[in-house]
Each structure stands twice: as structure tokens, then as C-alpha cells.
C-alpha positions in Angstrom: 0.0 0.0 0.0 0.9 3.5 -1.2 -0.8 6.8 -0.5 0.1 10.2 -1.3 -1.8 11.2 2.2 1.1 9.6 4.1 3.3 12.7 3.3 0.8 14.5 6.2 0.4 11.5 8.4 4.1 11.1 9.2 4.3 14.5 10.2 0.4 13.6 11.7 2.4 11.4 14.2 5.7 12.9 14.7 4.6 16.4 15.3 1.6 16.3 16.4 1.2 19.4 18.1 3.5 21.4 15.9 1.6 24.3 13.4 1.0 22.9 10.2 -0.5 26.1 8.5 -0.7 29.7 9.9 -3.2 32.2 8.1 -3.4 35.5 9.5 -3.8 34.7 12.8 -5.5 31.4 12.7 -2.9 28.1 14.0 -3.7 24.6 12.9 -1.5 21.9 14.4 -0.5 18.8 12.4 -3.0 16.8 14.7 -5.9 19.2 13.8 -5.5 19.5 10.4 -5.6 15.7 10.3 -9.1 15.7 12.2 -10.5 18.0 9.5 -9.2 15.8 6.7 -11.0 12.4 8.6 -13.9 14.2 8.5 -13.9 15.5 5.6 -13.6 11.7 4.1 -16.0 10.1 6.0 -18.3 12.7 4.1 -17.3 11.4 1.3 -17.6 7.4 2.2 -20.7 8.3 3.8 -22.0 10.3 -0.1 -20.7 6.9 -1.7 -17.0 8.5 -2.8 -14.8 5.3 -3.3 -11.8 4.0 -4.2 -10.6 5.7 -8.2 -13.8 7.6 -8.2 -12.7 11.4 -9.4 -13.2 14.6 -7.1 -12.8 18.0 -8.6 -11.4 20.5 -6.4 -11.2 24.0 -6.9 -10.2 26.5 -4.0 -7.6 29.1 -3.5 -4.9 28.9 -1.2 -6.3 29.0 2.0 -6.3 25.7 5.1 -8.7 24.2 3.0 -7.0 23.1 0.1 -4.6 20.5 2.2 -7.8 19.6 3.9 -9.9 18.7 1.2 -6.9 17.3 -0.6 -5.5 14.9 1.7 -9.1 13.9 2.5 -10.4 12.7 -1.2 -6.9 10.8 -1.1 -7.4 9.3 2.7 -10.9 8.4 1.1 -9.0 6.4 -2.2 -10.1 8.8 -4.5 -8.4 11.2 -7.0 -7.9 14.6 -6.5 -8.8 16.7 -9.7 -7.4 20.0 -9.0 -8.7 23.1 -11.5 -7.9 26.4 -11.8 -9.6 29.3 -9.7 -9.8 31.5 -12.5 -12.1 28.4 -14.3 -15.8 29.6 -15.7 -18.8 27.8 -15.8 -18.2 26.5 -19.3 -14.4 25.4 -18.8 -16.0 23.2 -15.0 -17.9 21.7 -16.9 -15.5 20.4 -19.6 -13.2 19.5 -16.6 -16.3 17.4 -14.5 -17.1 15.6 -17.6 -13.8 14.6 -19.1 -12.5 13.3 -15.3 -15.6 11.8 -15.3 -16.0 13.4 -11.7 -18.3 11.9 -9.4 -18.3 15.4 -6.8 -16.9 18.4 -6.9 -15.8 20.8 -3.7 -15.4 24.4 -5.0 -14.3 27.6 -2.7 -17.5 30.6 -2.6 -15.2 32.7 -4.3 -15.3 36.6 -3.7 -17.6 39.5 -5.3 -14.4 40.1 -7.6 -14.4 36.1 -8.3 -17.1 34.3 -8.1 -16.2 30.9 -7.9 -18.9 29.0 -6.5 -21.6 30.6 -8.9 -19.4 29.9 -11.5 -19.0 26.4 -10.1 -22.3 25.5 -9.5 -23.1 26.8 -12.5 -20.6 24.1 -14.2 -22.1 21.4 -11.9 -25.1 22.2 -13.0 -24.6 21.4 -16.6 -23.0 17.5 -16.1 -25.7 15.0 -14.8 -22.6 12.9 -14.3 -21.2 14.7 -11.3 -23.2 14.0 -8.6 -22.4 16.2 -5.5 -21.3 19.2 -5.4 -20.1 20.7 -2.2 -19.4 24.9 -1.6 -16.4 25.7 0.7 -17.3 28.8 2.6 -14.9 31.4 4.1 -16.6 30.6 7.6 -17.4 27.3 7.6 -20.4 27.4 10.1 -22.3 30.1 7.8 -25.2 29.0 5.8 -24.9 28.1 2.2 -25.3 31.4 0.1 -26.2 29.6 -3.2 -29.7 27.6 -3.2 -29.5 23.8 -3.5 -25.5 23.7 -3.1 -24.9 21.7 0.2 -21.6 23.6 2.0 -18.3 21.8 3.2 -19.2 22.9 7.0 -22.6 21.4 6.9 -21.1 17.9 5.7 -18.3 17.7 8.0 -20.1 18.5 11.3 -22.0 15.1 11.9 -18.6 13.4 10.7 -16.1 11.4 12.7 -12.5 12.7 13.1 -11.2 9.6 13.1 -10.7 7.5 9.8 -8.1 4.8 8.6 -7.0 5.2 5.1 -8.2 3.2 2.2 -5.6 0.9 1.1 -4.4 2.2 -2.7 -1.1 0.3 -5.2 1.5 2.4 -5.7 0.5 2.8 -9.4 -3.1 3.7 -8.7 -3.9 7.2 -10.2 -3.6 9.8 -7.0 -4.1 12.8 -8.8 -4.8 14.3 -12.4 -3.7 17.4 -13.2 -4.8 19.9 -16.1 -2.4 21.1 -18.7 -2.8 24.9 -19.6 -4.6 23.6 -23.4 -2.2 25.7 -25.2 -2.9 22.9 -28.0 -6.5 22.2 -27.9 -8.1 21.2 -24.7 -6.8 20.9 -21.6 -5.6 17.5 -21.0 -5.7 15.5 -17.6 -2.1 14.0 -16.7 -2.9 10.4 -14.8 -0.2 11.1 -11.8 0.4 7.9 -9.6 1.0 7.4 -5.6 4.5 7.0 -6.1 5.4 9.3 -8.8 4.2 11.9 -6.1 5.4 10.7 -3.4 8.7 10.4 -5.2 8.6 13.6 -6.4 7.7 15.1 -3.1 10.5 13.4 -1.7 13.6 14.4 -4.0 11.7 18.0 -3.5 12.1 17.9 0.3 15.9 16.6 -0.3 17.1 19.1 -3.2 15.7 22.3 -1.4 17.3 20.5 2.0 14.2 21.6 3.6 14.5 21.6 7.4 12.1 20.5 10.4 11.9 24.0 11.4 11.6 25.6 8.0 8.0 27.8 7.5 7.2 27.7 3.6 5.2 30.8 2.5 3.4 29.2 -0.7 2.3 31.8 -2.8 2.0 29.9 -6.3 -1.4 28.2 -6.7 -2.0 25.0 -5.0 -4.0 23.1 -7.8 -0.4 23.9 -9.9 1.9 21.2 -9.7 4.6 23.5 -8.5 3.4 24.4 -5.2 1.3 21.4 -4.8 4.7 19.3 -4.7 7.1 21.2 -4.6 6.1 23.2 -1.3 3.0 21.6 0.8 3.9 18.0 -0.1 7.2 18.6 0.2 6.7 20.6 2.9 4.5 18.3 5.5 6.6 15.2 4.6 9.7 17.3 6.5 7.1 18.3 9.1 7.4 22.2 7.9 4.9 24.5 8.3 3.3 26.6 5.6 1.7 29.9 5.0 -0.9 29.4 2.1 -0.9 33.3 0.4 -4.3 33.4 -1.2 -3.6 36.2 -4.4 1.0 36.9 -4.6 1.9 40.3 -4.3 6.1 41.3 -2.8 4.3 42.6 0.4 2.4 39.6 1.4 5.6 37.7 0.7 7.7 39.9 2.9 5.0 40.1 5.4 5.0 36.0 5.9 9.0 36.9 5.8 9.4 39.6 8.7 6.4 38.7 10.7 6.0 35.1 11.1 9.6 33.8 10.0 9.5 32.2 6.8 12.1 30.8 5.7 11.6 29.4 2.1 10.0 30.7 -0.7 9.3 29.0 -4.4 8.2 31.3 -7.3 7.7 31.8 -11.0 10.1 34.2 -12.6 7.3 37.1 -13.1 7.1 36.7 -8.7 11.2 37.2 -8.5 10.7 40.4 -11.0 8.0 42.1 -8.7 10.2 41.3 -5.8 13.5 42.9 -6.7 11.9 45.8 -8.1 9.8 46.7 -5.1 9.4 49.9 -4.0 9.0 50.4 -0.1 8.0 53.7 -0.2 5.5 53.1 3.2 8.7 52.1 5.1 7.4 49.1 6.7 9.8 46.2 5.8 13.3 45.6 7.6 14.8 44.2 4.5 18.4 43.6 6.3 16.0 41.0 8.5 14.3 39.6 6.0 17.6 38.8 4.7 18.7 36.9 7.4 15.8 35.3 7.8 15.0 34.2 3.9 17.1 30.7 3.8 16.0 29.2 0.6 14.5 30.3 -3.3 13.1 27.8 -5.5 12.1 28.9 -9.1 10.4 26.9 -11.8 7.6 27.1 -14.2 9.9 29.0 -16.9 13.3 30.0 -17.5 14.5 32.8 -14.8 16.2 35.5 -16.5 20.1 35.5 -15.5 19.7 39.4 -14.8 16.8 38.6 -12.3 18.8 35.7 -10.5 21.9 37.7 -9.7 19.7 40.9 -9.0 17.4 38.9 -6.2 20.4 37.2 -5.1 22.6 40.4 -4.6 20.1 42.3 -3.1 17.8 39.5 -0.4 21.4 37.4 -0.1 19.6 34.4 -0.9 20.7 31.5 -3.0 18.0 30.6 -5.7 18.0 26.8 -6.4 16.3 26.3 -10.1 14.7 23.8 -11.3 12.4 22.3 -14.5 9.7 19.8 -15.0 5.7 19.8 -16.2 2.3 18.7 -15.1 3.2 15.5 -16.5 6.4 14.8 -14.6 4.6 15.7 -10.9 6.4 18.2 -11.8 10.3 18.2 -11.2 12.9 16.6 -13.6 15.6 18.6 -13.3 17.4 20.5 -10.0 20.2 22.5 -9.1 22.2 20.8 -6.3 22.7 22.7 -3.4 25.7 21.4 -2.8 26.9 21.8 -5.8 28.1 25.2 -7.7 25.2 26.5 -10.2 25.7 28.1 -13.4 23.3 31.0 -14.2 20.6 30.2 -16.3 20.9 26.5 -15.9 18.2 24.0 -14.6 20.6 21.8 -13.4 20.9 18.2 -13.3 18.0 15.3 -13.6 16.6 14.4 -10.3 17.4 10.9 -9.0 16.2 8.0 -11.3 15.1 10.3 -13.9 17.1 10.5 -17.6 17.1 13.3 -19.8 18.1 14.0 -22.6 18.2 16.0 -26.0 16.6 14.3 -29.0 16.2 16.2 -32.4 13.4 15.9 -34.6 14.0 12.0 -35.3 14.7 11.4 -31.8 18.0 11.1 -32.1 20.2 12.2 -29.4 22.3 15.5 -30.4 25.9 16.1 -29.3 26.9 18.1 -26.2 26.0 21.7 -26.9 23.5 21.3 -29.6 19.6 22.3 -29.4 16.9 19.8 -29.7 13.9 18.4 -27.8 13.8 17.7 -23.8 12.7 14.1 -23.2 12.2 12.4 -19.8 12.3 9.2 -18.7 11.7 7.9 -14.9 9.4 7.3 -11.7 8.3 11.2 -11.9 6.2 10.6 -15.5 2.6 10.5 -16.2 0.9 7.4 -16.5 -0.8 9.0 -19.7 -3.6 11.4 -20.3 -7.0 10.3 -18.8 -9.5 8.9 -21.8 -6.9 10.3 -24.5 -5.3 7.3 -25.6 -3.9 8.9 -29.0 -3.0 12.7 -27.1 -0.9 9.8 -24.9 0.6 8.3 -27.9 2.1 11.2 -29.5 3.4 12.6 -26.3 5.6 9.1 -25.6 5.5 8.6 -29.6 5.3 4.5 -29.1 8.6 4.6 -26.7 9.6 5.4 -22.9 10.5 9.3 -23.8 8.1 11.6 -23.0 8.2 15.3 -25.4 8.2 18.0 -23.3 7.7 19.9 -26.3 10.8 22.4 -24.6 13.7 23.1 -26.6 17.2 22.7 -24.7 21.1 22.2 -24.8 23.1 20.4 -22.4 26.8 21.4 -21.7 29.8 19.3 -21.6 29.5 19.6 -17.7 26.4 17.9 -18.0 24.0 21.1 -16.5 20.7 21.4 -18.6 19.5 25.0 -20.0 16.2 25.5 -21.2 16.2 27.6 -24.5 12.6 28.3 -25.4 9.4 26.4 -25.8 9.3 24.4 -29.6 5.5 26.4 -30.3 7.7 29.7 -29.3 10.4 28.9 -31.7 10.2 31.8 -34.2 11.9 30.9 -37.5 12.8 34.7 -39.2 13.9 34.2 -43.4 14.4 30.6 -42.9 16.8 31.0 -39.6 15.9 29.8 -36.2 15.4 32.4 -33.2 15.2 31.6 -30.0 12.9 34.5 -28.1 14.1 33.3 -24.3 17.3 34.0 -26.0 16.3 37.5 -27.0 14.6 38.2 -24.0 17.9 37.6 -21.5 20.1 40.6 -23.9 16.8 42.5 -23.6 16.5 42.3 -19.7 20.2 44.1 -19.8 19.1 47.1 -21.5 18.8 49.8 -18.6 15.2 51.1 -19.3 13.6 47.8 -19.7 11.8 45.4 -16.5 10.1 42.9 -18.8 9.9 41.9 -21.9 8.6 39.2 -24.2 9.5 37.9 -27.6 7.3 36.6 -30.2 7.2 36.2 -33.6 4.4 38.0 -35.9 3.3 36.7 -39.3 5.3 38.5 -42.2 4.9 38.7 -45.8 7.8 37.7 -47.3 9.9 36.3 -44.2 7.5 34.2 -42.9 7.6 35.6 -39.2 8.9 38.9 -38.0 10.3 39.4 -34.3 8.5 41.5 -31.6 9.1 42.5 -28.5 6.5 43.5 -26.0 8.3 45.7 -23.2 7.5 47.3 -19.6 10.0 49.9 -18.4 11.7 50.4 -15.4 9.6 53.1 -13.5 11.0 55.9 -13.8 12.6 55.5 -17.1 12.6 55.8 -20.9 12.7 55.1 -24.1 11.6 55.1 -27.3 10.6 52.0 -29.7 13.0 53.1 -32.2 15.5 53.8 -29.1 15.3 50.1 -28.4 15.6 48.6 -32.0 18.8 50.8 -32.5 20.5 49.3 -29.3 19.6 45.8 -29.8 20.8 46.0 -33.4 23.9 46.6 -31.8 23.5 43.7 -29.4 22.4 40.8 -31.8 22.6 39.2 -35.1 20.9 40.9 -37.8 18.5 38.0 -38.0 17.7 38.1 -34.9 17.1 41.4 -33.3 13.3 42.5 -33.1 12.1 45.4 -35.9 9.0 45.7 -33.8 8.8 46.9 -30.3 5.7 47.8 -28.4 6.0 49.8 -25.1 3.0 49.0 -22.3 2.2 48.9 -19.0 2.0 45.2 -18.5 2.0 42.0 -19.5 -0.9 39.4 -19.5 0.1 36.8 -16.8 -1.6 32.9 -16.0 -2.8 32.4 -12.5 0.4 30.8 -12.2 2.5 33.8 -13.3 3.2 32.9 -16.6 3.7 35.4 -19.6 1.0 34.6 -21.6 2.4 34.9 -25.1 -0.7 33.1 -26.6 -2.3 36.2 -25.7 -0.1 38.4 -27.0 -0.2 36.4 -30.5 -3.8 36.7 -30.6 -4.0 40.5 -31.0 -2.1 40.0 -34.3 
């Protein structure tokens, strides 16, 4: 027996009385957060939720999401986490294609409402047959009619509950890609991949008993799902769950309440180094010494950003790569090991990578081509998409990332750009990750992306889309002459547009898809 709920009841039993999550000023202990989970499944044993039967969950990051979590997996189920931002049509694609059986949805706030939207989706798939509505206070009545709320169904429950027995390769969770292709597509990830994963997690970011994790990055994203709480409660840490990322509630979980370890997306590093304090109320020479650890995934941190956040919060920043489908992490800086900037290290324990070209050949030392991964950390496949599956393994052991990288002769990894990114200018190939790392050097600009823009009679044409340093200036045509001077005539963009901001995921992505759709 193998279930990815034993990452909280070892901690369940060693630390009983220890804090497991602090939200403002709200302490749950290990041992209490474990009640709430029991309860919480023998809701769902008692509403006929068994063993592989699919439960949707979407919520932000508040104490309920480990509840509800570790409670459909105590319960033998799998956890179907979905993004926040999700509307009514999008649920209801997700309930169907899981082939959810109930579906636990946070109320949302008058900015989002989620549980309208959610019921709404519920509403529309006979399939899914209970849907229950977390509240913010969990003894308050259910604001939407008909939709039963998490309070009512855990107050006649027991706190006490033994496991359901689950294989190691039984399905524990499925996770959502982003449907940058099509639609989203459900990656089948097993007990032990995640347990795994959680587990070379806990080891690479040499998290410590006493370390407080401030998670920030969405919980139903495989990044902080892993990466942070699993990781996280397996050590015995404890974790502030930041419901919406901004710099101050970061340095507020920092200087207040002592965290110690942070994870982020590249866009969160940005907004952290370029802070302004003007209010005053941040002692940034003790959140220095109080910061211990940096984790960054989900894209390729910009070299100019790593040795800015580093300089400035004397913090080391451990990076790392993977996907939905590989639970997520594949590749790790060793901490004690030297990094090279920009590199995503080495693969994890009992993972291979490596770089295939187009054939799936393997291309020398130095040479570009197409991540593939093999090991314990990959999907079983993509639920109910047998020929999606196919294509991504192409018949063999290798899963396509569909990420374009190099490896050196050192044998450290460095993610170039994304293959549907790759923008190919009068027949030669440019890289805009590439692009966007001279960019970031440029003294005016604070972030930029590259894509490429249809074009008459080169095929694509390079464009940059740039926010400037407050403060500062220039002008399109400023920026075209300078990077002339910095790059290949091929490469360097003969388009620049100047705005505010950039459209961003949930996650923190750059969404270039977006950006590509106003052509």
C-alpha cells in the first residue's frame, strides 16, 4: 500500500502538536488539520466516494485546500485540481472529461465568483453527482440555493478515519495542462510518482524541520502542490498558504511570522526585486537573514533577475524544471553543488534526460533539440486520451516535453525556449528566451517578451513586448537601434511595443498566446 496522504500523516504522528498552516492569525497543528481531513472523508464514504472515483477541487490557497486534498486521497479517491480563474463553461468540460463523481469548490469573492461559476458548471454535467461549496466561515449558511456547503457535511462526521488501502501505481491525482494545443488534457499522476517527487523535493531544497514555507504559487499547480506543501509536510514544515501573490504579502509572511523558504515563478522574483517600499514598513536587512532558501520553476528565470534577487535578499536561488506531466520536477540545481546561471541543473534521482532532435535522435553536447524524460516522476498518460498519450511518448519510454534545450559538456541542462515559441525569421531559427535575456540588460527595460508576428515575405517577424523600469525611458525606435547593436541581424526585433503590463496565467506565466492573438 501506497498513498500520497502519508506525506501529512508522518508529520500527523511525529509532530503532532506542531503548526501545520498559519493564516493570519489562525494556528492549525498537524493533529488538527488531520481531524479536519477524517472528516472530511468520511463525508465522502458516507456520499458513496470510493476507491478511483474522481473529485474536482477547486479553491484558492487557503487551510482548506490541504484539507480537502488529503481527504479525497485518505478516502481512495483522485484529486482533480482546477484552476480558480475556471468559468462555468471550462468546469464543466473539466467534471465531464474526469468523469468526476463530486466536486468541492471555494465561494469565491464578489471580484471572483467561484462558486456561482462552479455551480453553475455542476449544474450542466448529470454525471457529477455532488457538489459541495467551501465557505470562508465554515459554520455560515450556504449562500447559493441547492448547493450543500463543506461545514454542513463535515459537522456530523467522525474525526477519526483509517486510510483506504491504494497500489503504488493507482492514479492519485490528475492534473490539467494549460490547453495551449486544444483542450486541456488530464495527466494520470500515480502514488508514487508523487510521493517520489515530493520526496527528491524535500531533499534538493534540503528543507529543514523547522523551516516555515510561505506558498504563494497556486496549489492546484503542480509547482506548489509538490514542490512546497507535499514537500513541505513530509519534512514536518509548516506553511503559509498566500491566497492572491503580491512582494508585500511575501515579505510580510517573511518579517512577521519567520519564513524561511520561498518558491516562485520568474514574473514573482521580478515584482520582488523591483519593489518599492515607499511606506517604510519592511526591515529588508531582517528579511535577509531570515529568507534561507529560493526555489524557481515554471519558466526559465532570466540570468539578470537571479543575480539581481540574489545580490540584493542574499539568498541563493535553487532552479529547477519539470511539467504537469512529470509531478512536476525533472531537473534540480544541487545545493551542494556550484550552479551556473541560467541552468536547470541536473536530472533528479532516477530520472534521464536527454536531448533528441526531430527524429529522436540524441544531439551532441551543446547542440539544441527536444527535452525528453524518462523515470518514476512521468505521467501514466492522459485520462481517456489514448492517441493525445501516444504522441506525447511517440510509441517509446521518452516523453516530449515539447521544450527546446542544450546540455553542456558539464552535463547542467539550460532550457532555450518552448518548440511552439520557436520563431523561425527568413528561414533561420530564433530563439525568443534567448532574446529576451540581452533585452532584460538594456537599462530602461523590466520585462519583456518575444514573439514572432506573421510576415509577408519572411514568414515571421520578431517582436518585443516591453514594460519599463519606473521611472525610465525610451523610445521604440531607441530600443531597436540598441539591440541592433546587441544581436545578429536576424535576430534582433524590428518591432517593439511599449505597455504597461503584460498578460500573466494564474500561475505567473507570460502569456504569449495572448499576445499572439491580438495579431
Amino acid at each position: 500500500m501506497l498513498n500520497l496522504a502519508s506525506v501529512l500523516d508522518y508529520s500527523v504522528s511525529e509532530y503532532p502538536e506542531k503548526t501545520a498552516i498559519i493564516f493570519g492569525e489562525q494556528r492549525i497543528t498537524f493533529s488538527q488539520l488531520n481531524t479536519y481531513c477524517n472528516q472530511i472523508a468520511n463525508g465522502l464514504v458516507a456520499a458513496g466516494i470510493g476507491k478511483g472515483d474522481k473529485v474536482v477541487l477547486s479553491c484558492l490557497n487557503l487551510p482548506y485546500f490541504p484539507m480537502v486534498y488529503y481527504a479525497i486521497l485518505k478516502a481512495g479517491a483522485v484529486v482533480v485540481p482546477i484552476s480558480v480563474l475556471s468559468k462555468p463553461r471550462e468546469i464543466a468540460y473539466y467534471l465531464k472529461n474526469c468523469d468526476a463523481r463530486a466536486f468541492f469548490c471555494f465561494q469565491g469573492t464578489p471580484e471572483l465568483p467561484m462558486g456561482e461559476f462552479g455551480f453553475a458548471g455542476f449544474q450542466e454535467v448529470d454525471s457529477c453527482e455532488h457538489f459541495r461549496l467551501i465557505t470562508a466561515d465554515p459554520a455560515a449558511p450556504s449562500p447559493i440555493a441547492g448547493a450543500q456547503t463543506l461545514g454542513m457535511m463535515m459537522a456530523p462526521q467522525s474525526g477519526e478515519f483509517e486510510a483506504v488501502a491504494t497500489n503504488a501505481d493507482d492514479t492519485a491525482v490528475i492534473l490539467y495542462t494549460s490547453g495551449t494545443t486544444g483542450f486541456p488534457k488530464g495527466a494520470e499522476l500515480s502514488h508514487s510518482s508523487m510521493v517520489m517527487n515530493a520526496i527528491g523535493s524535500r531533499d534538493l531544497a534540503e528543507l529543514q524541520h523547522d523551516d516555515i514555507n510561505v506558498i504563494s504559487l497556486p496549489l492546484f499547480h503542480s509547482f506548489g502542490q509538490t514542490v512546497q506543501m507535499n514537500a513541505g509536510f513530509l519534512r514536518g514544515c509548516t506553511m503559509i498558504p498566500i491566497a492572491k501573490f503580491s512582494p508585500e504579502a511575501i515579505f510580510s509572511a517573511v518579517q512577521n511570522d519567520g519564513a524561511t523558504v520561498f518558491a516562485g515563478v520568474p514574473t514573482m522574483y521580478w515584482a520582488m526585486l523591483h519593489y518599492q517600499d515607499e511606506a517604510g514598513e519592511f526591515d529588508f536587512d531582517k528579511i535577509s537573514k531570515t529568507l534561507r532558501v529560493g526555489v524557481s520553476g515554471g519558466a526559465a528565470l532570466p540570468v539578470e533577475i537571479l543575480k539581481g534577487f540574489e545580490e540584493k535578499y542574499q539568498v541563493r536561488i535553487l532552479e529547477g524544471y519539470g511539467l504537469s506531466e512529470t509531478c512536476p520536477v525533472a531537473t534540480f540545481n544541487q545545493p551542494h553543488k556550484p550552479s551556473k546561471p541560467g541552468s536547470i541543473g541536473f536530472p533528479i534521482w532516477g530520472i534521464e534526460v536527454k536531448v533528441f532532435d526531430e527524429n529522436d535522435r540524441e544531439v551532441p553536447v551543446g547542440e539544441v533539440g527536444e527535452i525528453v524524460i524518462s523515470g518514476h516522476n512521468v505521467m501514466k498518460g492522459y485520462y481517456n486520451k489514448p492517441e493525445e498519450t501516444a504522441a506525447a511518448f511517440k510509441g517509446g519510454k521518452w516523453f516530449h516535453t515539447g521544450d527546446l534545450a542544450r546540455m553542456d559538456e558539464d552535463g547542467f541542462f539550460y532550457i532555450v525556449d518552448r518548440v511552439k515559441d520557436l520563431i523561425i525569421r527568413g528561414g533561420f531559427n530564433v530563439y525568443p528566451r534567448e532574446l529576451e535575456e540581452v533585452l532584460l540588460t538594456h537599462p530602461a527595460i523590466s520585462l519583456v517578451a518575444v514573439i514572432g508576428v506573421p510576415h509577408e515575405s519572411h514568414g515571421e517577424e520578431v517582436k518585443a513586448v516591453v514594460v519599463l523600469k519606473e521611472g525610465a525611458a525610451a523610445t521604440p525606435d531607441e530600443i531597436i537601434a540598441w539591440s541592433k547593436e546587441q544581436m545578429a541581424a536576424y535576430k534582433y526585433p524590428r518591432i517593439v511595443d511599449i505597455r504597461d503590463s503584460l498578460p500573466m496565467s494564474a500561475t505567473g506565466k507570460i502569456l504569449k498566446k495572448e499576445l499572439k492573438a491580438e495579431v
